[in-house]
C-alpha positions in Angstrom: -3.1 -12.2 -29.3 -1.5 -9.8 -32.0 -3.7 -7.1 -33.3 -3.2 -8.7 -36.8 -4.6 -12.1 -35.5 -7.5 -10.5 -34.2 -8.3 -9.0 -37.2 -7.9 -12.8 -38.6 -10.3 -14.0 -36.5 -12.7 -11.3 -36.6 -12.7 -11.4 -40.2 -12.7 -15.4 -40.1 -16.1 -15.0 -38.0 -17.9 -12.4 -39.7 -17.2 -13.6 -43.8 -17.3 -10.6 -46.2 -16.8 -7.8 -43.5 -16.0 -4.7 -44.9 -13.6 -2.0 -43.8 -16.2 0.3 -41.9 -17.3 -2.3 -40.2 -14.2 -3.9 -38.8 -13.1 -0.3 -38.1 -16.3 0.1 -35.8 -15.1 -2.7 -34.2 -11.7 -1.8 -33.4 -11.8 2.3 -32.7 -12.5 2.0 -28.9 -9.3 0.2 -28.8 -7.7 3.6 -29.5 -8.3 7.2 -28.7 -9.1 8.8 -31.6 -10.8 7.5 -34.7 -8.0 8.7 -37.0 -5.4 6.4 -35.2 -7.5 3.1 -35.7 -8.1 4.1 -38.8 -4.4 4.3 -39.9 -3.8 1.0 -38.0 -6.4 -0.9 -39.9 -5.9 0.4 -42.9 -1.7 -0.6 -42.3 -2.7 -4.6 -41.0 -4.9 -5.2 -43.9 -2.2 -4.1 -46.5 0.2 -6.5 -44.7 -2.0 -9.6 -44.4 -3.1 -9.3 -48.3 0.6 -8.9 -49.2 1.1 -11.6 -47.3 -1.9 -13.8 -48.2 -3.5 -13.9 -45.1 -6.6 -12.2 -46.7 -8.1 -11.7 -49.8 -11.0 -8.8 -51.4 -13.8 -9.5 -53.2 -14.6 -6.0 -53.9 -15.3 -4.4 -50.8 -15.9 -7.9 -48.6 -13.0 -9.5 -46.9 -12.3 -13.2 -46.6 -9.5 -15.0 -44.5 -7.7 -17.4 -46.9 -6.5 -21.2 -46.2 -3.2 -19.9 -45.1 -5.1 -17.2 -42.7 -6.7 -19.9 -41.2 -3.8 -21.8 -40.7 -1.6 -18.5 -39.2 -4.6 -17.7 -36.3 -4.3 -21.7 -36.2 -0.6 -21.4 -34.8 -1.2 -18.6 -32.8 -3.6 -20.5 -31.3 -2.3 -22.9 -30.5 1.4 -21.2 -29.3 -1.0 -18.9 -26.9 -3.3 -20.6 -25.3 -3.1 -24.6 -25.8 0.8 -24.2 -25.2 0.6 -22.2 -22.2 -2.6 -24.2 -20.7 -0.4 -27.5 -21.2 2.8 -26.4 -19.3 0.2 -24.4 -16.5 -1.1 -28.0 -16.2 2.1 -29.7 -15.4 2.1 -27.7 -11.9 -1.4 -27.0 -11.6 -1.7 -26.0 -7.6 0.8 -23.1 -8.2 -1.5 -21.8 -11.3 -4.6 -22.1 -10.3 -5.4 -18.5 -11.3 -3.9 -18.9 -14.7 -5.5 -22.1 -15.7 -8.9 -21.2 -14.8 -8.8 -17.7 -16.9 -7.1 -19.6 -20.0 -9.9 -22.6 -19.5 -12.4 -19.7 -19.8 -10.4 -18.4 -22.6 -10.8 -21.4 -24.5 -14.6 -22.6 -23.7 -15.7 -18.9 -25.1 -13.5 -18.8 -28.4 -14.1 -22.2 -28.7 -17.7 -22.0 -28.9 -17.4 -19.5 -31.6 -14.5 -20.9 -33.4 -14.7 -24.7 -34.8 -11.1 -24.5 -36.0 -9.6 -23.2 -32.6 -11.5 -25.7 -30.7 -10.5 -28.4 -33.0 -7.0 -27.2 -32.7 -7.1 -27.4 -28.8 -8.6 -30.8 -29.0 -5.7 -32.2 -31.2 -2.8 -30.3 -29.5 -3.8 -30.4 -25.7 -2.2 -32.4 -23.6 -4.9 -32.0 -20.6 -7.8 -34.0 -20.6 -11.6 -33.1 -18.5 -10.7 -35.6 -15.8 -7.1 -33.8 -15.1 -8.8 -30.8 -14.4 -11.9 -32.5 -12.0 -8.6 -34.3 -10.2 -7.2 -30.3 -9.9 -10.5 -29.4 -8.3 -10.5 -32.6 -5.8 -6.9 -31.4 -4.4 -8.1 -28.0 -4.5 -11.3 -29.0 -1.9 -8.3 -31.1 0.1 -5.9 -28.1 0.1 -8.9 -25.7 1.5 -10.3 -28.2 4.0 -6.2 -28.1 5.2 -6.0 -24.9 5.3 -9.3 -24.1 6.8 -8.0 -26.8 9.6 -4.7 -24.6 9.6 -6.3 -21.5 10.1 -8.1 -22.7 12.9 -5.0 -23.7 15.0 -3.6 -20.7 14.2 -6.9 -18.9 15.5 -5.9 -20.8 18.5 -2.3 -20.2 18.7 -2.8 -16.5 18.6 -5.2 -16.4 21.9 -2.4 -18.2 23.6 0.3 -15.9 22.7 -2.3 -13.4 23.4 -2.6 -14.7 27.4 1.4 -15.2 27.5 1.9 -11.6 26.4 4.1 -12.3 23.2 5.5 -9.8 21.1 3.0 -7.5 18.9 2.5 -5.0 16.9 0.4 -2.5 15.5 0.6 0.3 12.5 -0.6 3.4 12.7 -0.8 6.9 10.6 1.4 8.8 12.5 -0.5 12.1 13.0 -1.3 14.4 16.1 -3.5 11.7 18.0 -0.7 9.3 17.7 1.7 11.9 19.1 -1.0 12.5 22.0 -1.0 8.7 22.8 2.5 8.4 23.2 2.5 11.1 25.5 -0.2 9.6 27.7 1.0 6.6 27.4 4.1 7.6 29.1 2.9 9.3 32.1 5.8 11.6 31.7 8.8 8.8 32.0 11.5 9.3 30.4 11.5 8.3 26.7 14.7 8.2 24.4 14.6 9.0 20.5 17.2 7.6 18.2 17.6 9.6 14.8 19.6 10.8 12.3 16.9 12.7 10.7 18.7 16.7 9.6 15.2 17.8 9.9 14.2 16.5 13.3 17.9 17.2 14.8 17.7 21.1 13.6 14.3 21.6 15.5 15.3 19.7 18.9 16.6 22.2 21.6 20.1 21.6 22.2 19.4 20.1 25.5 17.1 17.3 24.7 20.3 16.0 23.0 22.8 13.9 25.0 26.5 15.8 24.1 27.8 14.2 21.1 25.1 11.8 19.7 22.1 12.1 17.7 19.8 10.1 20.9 17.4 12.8 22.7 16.0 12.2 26.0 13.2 13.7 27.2 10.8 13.3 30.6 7.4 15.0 31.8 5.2 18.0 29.6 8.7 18.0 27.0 7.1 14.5 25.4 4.1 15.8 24.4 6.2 18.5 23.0 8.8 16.2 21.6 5.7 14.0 20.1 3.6 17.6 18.5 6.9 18.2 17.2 7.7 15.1 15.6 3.8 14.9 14.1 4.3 18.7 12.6 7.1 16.2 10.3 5.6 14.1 7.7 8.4 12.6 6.4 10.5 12.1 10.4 12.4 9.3 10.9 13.0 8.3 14.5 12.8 5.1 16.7 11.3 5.9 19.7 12.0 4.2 23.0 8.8 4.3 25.8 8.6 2.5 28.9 8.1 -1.4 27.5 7.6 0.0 24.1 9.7 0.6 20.8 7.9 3.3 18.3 9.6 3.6 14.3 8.4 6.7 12.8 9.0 5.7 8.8 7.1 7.4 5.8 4.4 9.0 7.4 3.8 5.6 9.6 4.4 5.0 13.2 5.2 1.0 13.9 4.6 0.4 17.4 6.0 -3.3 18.8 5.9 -4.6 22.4 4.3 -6.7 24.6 0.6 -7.7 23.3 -0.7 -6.2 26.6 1.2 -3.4 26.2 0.3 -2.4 22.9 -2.9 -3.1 23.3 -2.9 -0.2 25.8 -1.7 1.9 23.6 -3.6 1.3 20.7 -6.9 1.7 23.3 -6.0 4.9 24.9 -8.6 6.9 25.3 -8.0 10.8 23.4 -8.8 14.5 24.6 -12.3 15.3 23.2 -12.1 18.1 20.5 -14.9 19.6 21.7 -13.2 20.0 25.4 -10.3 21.0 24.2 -11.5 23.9 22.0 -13.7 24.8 25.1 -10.6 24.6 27.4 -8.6 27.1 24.7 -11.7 29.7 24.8 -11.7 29.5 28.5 -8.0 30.3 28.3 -8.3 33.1 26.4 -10.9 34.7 27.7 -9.1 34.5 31.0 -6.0 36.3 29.2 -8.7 38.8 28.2 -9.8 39.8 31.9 -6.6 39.7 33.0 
């Protein structure tokens, strides 16, 4: 609705408003006090030029031709728009059930916009209670659905079918694919300047961007690759394919598989800060 239609019906609903009082209604629709102001002040010149209003000293009154401008707004807003949502219902479900609301509140406070709707509609209450029967019908389908699918899934599950899992790709990420790999070989693909200019040389295979790497070097390829927030890289690990994209790392494979990966168990911070003091106490004595 226009803000000068809003001002119609306000002014329709409360006869002999004055200015203060539709301002009060209107300023926290703006940030500061001044602007509503200035907008008020601008609609009501235009809708008394126009004829839309009249004063009777400081009261305001919608006029016959007021009424019959919110009348068409009306009805192009909300009895229009309800009456093409209803020719495809199931797709607009949403949309139908806020302009329904729509029109049961204003239309409890407005005789003239509920009479409107009445004449102009081209719904009636039983097309809506047949909506909500094939609504119940759709959900007991898809509640069927969802359970075959349930089904499906554990299946796949016991065949080992392709899955996935998305993680942040952060330094426990980098510390799974490292155990995960048992110090195999992995290959990384990229074309990433940032992740190429930190690689030693002979990681790379001569002439390409792919880097191979085997034993303690993956946990120092995978640290290296987590120090990178933006690194883009697919990795290659035994029976696994890691993307590194925006922060994420995609991990598809075998469900087992990723499973495994997703369930490895991590280094205890705890241990491994004690393990670093022991360390360097060690260097200490030494």
């Amino acid at each position: 609705m226009t803000f000068n239609n809003s001002l119609l019906l306000l002014i329709k609903q409360n006869p002999g408003v004055d200015f203060n009082d539709l301002l009060a209604k209107i300023t926290p629709r703006y940030k500061n006090p001044s602007s509503a102001k200035s907008a008020l002040m601008r609609s009501l010149k235009d809708m008394t030029s126009f004829g839309l209003i009249k004063r009777e000293g400081s009261k305001l009154l919608i006029t016959d031709k007021g009424l019959a401008s919110m009348s068409i707004e009306m009805k192009d807003k909300l009895v229009l728009r309800l009456n093409e949502e209803m020719k495809h219902p199931l797709s607009s479900i949403d949309d139908i059930v806020r302009l329904l609301l729509i029109l049961s509140q204003r239309g409890s406070q407005d005789k003239d916009l509920l009479n409107n709707a009445k004449e102009n509609s081209s719904f009636t209450i039983s097309d809506i209670e047949e909506l909500r029967k094939e609504i119940r019908a759709k959900r007991k389908h898809l509640k069927r659905m969802s359970l075959l699918l349930e089904q499906q899934i554990e299946k796949l599950k016991e065949i080992d079918f392709n899955d996935s899992a998305i993680l942040p790709f952060n330094e426990e990420v980098a510390e799974r694919i490292a155990l995960f790999s048992k110090g195999q070989k992995i290959v990384v693909e990229t074309k990433d300047s940032d992740v190429l200019s930190k690689i030693p040389e002979h990681w790379k295979k001569v002439g390409t961007d792919i880097i191979s790497v085997e034993g303690e070097n993956i946990n120092l390829l995978s640290q290296l690759l987590a120090g990178l927030l933006s690194a883009k890289a697919v990795l290659y690990l035994p029976g696994l394919k890691v993307t590194l994209m925006a922060g994420k790392a995609t991990i598809v494979g075998p469900y087992k598989l990723v499973k495994q990966f997703s369930e490895i168990k991590l280094s205890e911070p705890s241990l491994v800060v004690e393990e670093k003091k022991v360390e360097e106490n060690s260097a200490r004595t030494i």
